[in-house]
KOLDREN-85817 format. One record per residue (C-alpha): residue number from 0; residue in three letters; z, x, y. Coordinates in steps of 0.02 Angstrom, whole numbers, plus 50000, padded with zeros to 5 digits. Layout:
<pts>
NUM:ALA:Z:X:Y
...
</pts>
This chain:
<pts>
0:UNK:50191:50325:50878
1:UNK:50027:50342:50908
2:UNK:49888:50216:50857
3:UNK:49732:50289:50923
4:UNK:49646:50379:50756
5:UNK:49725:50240:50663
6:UNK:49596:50096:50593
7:UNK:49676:49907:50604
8:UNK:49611:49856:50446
9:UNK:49699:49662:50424
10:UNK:49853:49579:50521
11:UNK:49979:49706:50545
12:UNK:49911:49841:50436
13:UNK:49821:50012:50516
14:UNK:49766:50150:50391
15:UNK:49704:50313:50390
16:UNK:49600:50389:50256
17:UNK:49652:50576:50258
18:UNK:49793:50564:50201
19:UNK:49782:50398:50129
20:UNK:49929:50308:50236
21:UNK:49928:50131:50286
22:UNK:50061:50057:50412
23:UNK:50115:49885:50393
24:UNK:50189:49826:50573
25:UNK:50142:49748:50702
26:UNK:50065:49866:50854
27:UNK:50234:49842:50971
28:UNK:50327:49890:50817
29:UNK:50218:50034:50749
30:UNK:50182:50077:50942
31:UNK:50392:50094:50961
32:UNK:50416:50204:50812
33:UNK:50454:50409:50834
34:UNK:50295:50507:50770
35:UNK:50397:50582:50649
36:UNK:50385:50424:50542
37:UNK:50210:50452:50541
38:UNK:50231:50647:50498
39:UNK:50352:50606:50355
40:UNK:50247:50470:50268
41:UNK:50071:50593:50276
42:UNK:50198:50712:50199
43:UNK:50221:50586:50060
44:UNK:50030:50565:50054
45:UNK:50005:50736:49993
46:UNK:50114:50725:49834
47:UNK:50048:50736:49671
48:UNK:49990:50584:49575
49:UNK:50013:50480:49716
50:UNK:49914:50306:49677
51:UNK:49834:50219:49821
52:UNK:49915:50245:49988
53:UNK:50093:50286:50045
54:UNK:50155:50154:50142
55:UNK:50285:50102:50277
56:UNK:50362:49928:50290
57:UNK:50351:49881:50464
58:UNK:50559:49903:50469
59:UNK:50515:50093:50458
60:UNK:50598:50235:50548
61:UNK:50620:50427:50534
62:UNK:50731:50466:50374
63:UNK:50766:50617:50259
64:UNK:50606:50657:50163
65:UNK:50506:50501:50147
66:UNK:50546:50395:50307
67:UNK:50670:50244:50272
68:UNK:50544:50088:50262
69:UNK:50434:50215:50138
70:UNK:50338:50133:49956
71:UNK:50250:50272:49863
72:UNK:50171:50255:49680
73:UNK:50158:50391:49574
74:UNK:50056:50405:49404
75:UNK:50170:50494:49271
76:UNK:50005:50521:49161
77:UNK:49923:50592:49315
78:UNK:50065:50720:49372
79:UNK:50157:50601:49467
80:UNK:50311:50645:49535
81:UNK:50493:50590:49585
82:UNK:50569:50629:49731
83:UNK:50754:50611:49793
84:UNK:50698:50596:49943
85:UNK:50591:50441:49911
86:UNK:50755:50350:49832
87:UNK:50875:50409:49949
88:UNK:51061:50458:49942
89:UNK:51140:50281:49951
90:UNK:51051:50261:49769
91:UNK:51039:50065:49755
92:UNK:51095:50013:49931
93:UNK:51067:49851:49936
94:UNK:51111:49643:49970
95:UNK:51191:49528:49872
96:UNK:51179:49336:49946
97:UNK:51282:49198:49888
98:UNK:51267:49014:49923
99:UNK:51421:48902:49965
100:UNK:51425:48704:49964
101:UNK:51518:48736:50119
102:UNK:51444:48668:50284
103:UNK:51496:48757:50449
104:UNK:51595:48604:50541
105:UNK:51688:48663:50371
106:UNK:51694:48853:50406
107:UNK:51758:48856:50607
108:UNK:51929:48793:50599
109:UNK:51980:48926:50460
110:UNK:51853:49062:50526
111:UNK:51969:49169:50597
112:UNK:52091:49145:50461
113:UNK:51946:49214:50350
114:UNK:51905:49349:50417
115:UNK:52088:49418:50415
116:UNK:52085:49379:50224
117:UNK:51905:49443:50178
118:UNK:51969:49604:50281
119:UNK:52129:49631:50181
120:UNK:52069:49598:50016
121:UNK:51900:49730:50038
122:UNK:51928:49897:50056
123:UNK:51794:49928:50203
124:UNK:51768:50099:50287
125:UNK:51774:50293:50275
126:UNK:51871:50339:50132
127:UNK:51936:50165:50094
128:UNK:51976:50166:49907
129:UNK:52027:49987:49810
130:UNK:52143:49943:49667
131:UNK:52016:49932:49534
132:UNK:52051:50161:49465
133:UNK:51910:50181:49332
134:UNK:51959:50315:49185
135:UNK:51815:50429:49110
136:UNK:51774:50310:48974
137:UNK:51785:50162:49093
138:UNK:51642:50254:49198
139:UNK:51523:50300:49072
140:UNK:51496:50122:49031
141:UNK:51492:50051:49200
142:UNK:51344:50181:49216
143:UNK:51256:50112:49072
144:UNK:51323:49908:49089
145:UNK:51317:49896:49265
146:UNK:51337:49727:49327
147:UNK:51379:49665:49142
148:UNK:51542:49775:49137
149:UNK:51617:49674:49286
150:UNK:51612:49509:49187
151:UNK:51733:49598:49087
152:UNK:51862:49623:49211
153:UNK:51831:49430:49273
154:UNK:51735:49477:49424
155:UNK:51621:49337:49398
156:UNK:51505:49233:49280
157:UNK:51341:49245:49154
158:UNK:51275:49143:49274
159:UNK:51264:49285:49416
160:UNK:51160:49405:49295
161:UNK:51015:49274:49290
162:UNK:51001:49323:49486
163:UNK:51009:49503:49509
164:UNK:50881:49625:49469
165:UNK:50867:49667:49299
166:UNK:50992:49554:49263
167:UNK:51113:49654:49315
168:UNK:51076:49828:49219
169:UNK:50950:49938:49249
170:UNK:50891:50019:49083
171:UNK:50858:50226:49061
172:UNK:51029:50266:49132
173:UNK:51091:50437:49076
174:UNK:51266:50457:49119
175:UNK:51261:50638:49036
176:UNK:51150:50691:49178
177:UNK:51280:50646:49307
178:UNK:51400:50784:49367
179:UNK:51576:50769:49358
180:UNK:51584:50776:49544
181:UNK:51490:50623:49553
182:UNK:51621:50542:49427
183:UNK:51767:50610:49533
184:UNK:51713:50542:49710
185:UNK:51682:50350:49593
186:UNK:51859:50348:49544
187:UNK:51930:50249:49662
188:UNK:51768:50155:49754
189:UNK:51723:50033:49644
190:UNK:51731:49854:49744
191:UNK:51736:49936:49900
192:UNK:51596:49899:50042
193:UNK:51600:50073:50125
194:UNK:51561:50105:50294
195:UNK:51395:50139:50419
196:UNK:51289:49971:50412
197:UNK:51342:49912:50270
198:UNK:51436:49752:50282
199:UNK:51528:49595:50228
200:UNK:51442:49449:50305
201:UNK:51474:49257:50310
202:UNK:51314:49179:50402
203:UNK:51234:48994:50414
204:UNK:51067:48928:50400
205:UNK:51019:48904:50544
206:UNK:50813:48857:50524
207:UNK:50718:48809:50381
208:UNK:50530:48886:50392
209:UNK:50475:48839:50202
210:UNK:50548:48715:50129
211:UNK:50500:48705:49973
212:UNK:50536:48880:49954
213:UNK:50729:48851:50027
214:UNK:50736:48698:49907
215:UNK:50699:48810:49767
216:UNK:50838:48949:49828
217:UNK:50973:48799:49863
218:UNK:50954:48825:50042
219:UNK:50983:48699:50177
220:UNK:51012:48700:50393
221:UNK:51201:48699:50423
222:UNK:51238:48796:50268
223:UNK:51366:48922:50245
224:UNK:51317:49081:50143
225:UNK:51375:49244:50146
226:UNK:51280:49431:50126
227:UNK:51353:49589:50047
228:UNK:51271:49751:50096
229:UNK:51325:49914:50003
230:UNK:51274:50046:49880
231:UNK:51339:50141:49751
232:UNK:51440:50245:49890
233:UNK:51482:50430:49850
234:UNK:51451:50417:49679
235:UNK:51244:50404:49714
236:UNK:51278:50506:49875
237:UNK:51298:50632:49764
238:UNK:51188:50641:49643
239:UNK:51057:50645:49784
240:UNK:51125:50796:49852
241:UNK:51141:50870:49666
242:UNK:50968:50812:49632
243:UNK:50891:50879:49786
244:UNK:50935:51056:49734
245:UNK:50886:51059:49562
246:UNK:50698:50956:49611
247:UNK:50660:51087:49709
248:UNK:50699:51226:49598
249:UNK:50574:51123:49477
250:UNK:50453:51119:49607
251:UNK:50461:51301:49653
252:UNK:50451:51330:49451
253:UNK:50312:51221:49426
254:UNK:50218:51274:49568
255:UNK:50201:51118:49666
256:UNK:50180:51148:49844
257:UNK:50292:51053:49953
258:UNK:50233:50978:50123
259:UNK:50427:50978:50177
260:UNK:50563:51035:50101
261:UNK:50656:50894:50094
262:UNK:50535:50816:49976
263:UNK:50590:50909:49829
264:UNK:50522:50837:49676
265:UNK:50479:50860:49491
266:UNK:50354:50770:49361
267:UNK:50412:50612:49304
268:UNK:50396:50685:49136
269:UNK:50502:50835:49145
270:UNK:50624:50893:49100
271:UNK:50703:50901:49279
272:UNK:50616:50728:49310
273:UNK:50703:50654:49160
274:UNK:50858:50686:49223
275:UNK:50856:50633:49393
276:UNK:50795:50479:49345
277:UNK:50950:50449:49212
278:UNK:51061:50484:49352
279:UNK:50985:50380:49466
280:UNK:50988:50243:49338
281:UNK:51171:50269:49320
282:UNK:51194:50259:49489
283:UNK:51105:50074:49513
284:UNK:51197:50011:49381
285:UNK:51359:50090:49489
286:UNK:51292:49982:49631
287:UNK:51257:49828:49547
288:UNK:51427:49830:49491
289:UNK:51504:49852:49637
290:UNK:51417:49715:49720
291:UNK:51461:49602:49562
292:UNK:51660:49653:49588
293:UNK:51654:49597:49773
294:UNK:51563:49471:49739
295:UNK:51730:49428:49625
296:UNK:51855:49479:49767
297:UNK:51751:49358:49914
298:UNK:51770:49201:49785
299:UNK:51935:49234:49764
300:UNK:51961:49220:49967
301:UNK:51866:49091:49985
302:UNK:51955:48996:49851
303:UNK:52121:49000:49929
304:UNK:52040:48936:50085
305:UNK:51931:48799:50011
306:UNK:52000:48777:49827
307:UNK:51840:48692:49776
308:UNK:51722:48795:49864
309:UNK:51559:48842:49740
310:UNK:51512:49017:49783
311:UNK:51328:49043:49677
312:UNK:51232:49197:49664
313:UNK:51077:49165:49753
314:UNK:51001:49345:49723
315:UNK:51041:49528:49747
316:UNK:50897:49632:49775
317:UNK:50915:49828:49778
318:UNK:50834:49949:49907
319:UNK:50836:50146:49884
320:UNK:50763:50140:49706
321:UNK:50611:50234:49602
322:UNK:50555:50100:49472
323:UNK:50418:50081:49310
324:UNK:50342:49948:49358
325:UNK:50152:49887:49289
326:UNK:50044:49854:49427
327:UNK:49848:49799:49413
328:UNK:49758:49989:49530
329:UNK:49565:49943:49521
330:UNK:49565:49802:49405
331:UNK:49664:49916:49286
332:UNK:49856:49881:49231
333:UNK:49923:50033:49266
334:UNK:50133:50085:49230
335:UNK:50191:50161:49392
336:UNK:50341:50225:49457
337:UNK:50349:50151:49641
338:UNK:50459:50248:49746
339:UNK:50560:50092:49883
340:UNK:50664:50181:50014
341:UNK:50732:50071:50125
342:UNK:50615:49922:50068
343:UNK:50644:49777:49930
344:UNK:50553:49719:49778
345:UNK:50443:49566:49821
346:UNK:50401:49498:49636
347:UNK:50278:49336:49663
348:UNK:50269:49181:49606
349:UNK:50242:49167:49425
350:UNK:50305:49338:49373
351:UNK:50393:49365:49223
352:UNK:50532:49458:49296
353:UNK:50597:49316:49400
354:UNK:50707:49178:49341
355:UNK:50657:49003:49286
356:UNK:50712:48910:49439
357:UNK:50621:49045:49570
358:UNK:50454:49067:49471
359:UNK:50364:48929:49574
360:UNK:50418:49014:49724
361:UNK:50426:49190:49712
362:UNK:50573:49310:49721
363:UNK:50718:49317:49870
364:UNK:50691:49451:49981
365:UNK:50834:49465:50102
366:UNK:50801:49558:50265
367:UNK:50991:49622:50334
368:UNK:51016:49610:50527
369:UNK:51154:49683:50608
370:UNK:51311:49597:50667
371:UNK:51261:49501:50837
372:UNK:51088:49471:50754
373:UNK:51004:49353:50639
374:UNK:50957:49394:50443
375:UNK:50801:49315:50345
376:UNK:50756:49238:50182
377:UNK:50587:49265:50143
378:UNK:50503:49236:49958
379:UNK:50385:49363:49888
380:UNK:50196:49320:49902
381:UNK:50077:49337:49737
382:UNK:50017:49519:49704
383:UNK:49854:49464:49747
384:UNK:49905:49460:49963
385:UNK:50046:49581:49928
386:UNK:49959:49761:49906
387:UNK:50119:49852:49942
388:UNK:50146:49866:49763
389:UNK:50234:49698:49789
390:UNK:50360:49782:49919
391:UNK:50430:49720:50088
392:UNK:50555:49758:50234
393:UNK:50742:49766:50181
394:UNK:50820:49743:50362
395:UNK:50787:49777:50549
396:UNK:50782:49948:50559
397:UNK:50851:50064:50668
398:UNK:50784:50070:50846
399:UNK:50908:50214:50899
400:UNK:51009:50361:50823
401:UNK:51178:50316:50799
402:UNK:51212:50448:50939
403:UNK:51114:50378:51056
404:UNK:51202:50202:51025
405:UNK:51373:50293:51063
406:UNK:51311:50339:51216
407:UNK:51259:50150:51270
408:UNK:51386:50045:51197
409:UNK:51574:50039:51178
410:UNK:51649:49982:51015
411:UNK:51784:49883:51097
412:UNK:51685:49784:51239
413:UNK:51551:49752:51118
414:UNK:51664:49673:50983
415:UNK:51727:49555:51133
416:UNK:51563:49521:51180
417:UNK:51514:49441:51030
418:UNK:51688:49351:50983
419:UNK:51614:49267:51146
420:UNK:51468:49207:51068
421:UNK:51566:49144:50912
422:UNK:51533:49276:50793
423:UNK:51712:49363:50710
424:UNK:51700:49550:50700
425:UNK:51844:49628:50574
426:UNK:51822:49824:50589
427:UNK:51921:49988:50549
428:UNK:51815:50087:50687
429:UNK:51779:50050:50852
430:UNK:51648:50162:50851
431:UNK:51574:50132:50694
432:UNK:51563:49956:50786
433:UNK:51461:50052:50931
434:UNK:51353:50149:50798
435:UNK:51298:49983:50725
436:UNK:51279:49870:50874
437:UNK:51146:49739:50865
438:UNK:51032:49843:51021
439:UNK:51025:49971:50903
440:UNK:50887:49903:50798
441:UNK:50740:49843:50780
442:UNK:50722:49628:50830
443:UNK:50731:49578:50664
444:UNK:50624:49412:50700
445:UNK:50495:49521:50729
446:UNK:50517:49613:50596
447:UNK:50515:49445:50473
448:UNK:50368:49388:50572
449:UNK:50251:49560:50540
450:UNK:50321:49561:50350
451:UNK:50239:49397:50326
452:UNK:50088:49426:50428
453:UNK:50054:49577:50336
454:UNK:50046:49463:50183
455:UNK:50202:49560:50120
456:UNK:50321:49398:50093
457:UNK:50337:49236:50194
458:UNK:50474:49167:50267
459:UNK:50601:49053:50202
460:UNK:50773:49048:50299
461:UNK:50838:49117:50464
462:UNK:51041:49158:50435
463:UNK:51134:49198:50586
464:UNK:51301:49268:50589
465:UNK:51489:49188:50595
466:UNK:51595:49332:50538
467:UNK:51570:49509:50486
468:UNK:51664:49651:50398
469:UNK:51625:49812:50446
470:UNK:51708:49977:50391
</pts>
């Protein structure tokens, strides 16, 4: 990308004024990102009742619409909009991290044996479908119970609600706006981790970088935890392609003139806005149960293993969301609907939203690296350094197209390559082992490193990987 019309304003933040854009990276990360990043986010600039800036995390990279990375607030008294675009079609993609009182001298001699049970009891990969078949009436109140309805089934504990977003259910979910093509492609998915980069993950702590912070989050060097990285799968797949259609029909009614196409949007007050955003509720609280269910099924392995293994929720964060949140614009509280594509809710300490034993600290934010690479803990920073709308990066980011990594890496050789290094690979595609190799994105140290000098969040924990289940 180019930097030279771009003002450095702080650490690892360059702006422009017209339209108001500010980039939070680092300049060999914002220097290594296609222009089109930069084309989509002025794009995003230029909607209506856009609040401050739009923003990339410095994870960013090209997407559909707003640019993966993207935070946007929109005023719904001031003719904000929503866009599909800004959420994204994996609606509530995000990471669930649990704790284990397991240490890793613990973990190697049944690693192997782990991974072969972690990789028949998930359904992972294109298609993959699981036991758990959800009738109409099931659905409806998954959509509107979310993580909640999977206590029911005995997919976990009251315990896990007090550390997930929301705890657990998003409010303003509308399952009457959801098509019953959305409902058909759910049948079958729920506790399944799809394919692409999401994944199954069982890591260790390898460095402590705040303690107190890691203290507060029950985190400690040589401990085993493991991530789980998925969405709400077809089912929010699509209602963003449903929703994309019928935004820009609302657009083209309401005359609002689109920069790109692909950033069809409506008011946050109509009709057409309404809607979208019911679906899209429905379709977090899809996610969040699905992450609570495997959350079930990976206890369950690991208690045959290790029959007195403690698995804990230690937070599950969503990305690919549009959320009211109340933020202080200009000395002013102000209720905003902040657009986070590809970038996580940073709540500081001392907010309200977060639970008791994280207040001090500030929220989990979990930054997602990619098989043969490592994954961070940071803690969100007060609202007062944060001025992303109290936003940060979600992962590494893509460095390549998953064509280009194709080209440059074989599925097979790679997987031996880093079962040489110690680190378990269970996959259904060789090639969606290629598509996702660790060369393929961004270094995500780097990444952790420009989210905290940007004053974005600090970090906590670096996790590095013992065995993962891909699709």
């Amino acid at each position: 990308m180019r930097l030279d019309d771009l003002k450095e304003t702080a650490a690892c933040r360059f702006e422009e004024s017209d339209p108001p854009v500010r980039f939070y990276a680092d300049r060999e990360l914002l220097t290594a990102m296609d222009d089109k990043v930069r084309e989509q986010i002025e794009n995003v600039a230029r909607l209506p009742g856009l609040v401050g800036a739009a923003m990339t995390m410095p994870d960013a990279h090209w997407g559909y619409g707003f640019p993966i990375g993207g935070v946007a607030a929109f005023d719904p008294e001031q003719g904000g909009i929503v866009s599909a675009g800004g959420v994204g079609f994996d609606i509530s993609c995000g990471i669930r991290c649990l704790r284990s009182d397991l240490d890793l001298p613990e973990l190697l001699p049944k690693l192997s044996r782990l991974g072969d049970a972690l990789f028949d009891s998930i359904p992972a990969g294109v298609g993959e479908e699981g036991s758990l078949r959800l009738r109409p009436r099931d659905l409806d109140v998954v959509m509107q119970e979310g993580a909640r309805w999977a206590l029911g089934g005995g997919f976990g504990t009251p315990a896990d609600l007090e550390y997930i977003e929301e705890n657990g259910c998003v409010a303003g979910a509308d399952p009457s706006a959801v098509s019953q093509h959305a409902r058909e492609r759910q049948k079958g998915e729920m506790g399944t981790l799809g394919s692409g980069n999401h994944y199954l993950e069982v890591q260790v702590v390898e460095r402590i970088h705040d303690a107190a912070a890691a203290a507060a989050f029950g985190l400690r060097e040589g401990q085993v935890v493991v991530s789980i990285h998925c969405g709400s799968r077809g089912f929010g797949h699509q209602i963003g392609t449903e929703y994309m259609m019928s935004l820009a029909k609302a657009a083209s009614r309401l005359g609002i003139r689109l920069p790109d196409r692909e950033l069809a949007c409506a008011p946050i007050l109509s009709p057409e806005g309404q809607r979208y955003l019911g679906a899209m509720n429905a379709a977090i609280n899809i996610a969040l149960a699905n992450r609570q269910v495997l959350t079930g099924l990976t206890r369950e392995v690991f208690a045959r293993l290790w029959p007195e293994v403690r698995l804990e929720t230690l937070f599950d964060v969503s990305h690919n969301t549009c959320k009211a949140e109340r933020h202080v614009v200009d000395g002013v509280e102000r209720l905003l609907y902040v657009h986070r594509k590809g970038a996580t809710r940073a709540f500081g300490p001392g907010h309200p939203a977060l639970p008791e034993r994280y207040r001090a600290v500030g929220q989990p934010v979990i930054i997602g690296g990619s098989m043969g690479t490592g994954s961070w803990v940071l803690a969100g920073n007060p609202e007062s350094q944060n001025d992303a709308y109290a936003s940060a990066s979600h992962g590494a980011g893509r460095a390549m197209s998953r064509k280009q990594a194709l080209k440059r890496w074989n599925g097979r050789a790679l997987i031996d390559e880093l079962a040489a290094r110690g680190i378990v690979i269970r996959t259904r595609s060789q090639r969606g082992a290629a598509e996702e190799a660790p060369g393929a994105y961004k270094d995500v140290d780097a990444v952790a490193l420009a989210t905290e000098r940007a004053g974005l969040a600090r970090r906590v924990a670096v996790l590095q990987p013992k065995l993962c289940i891909k699709g």
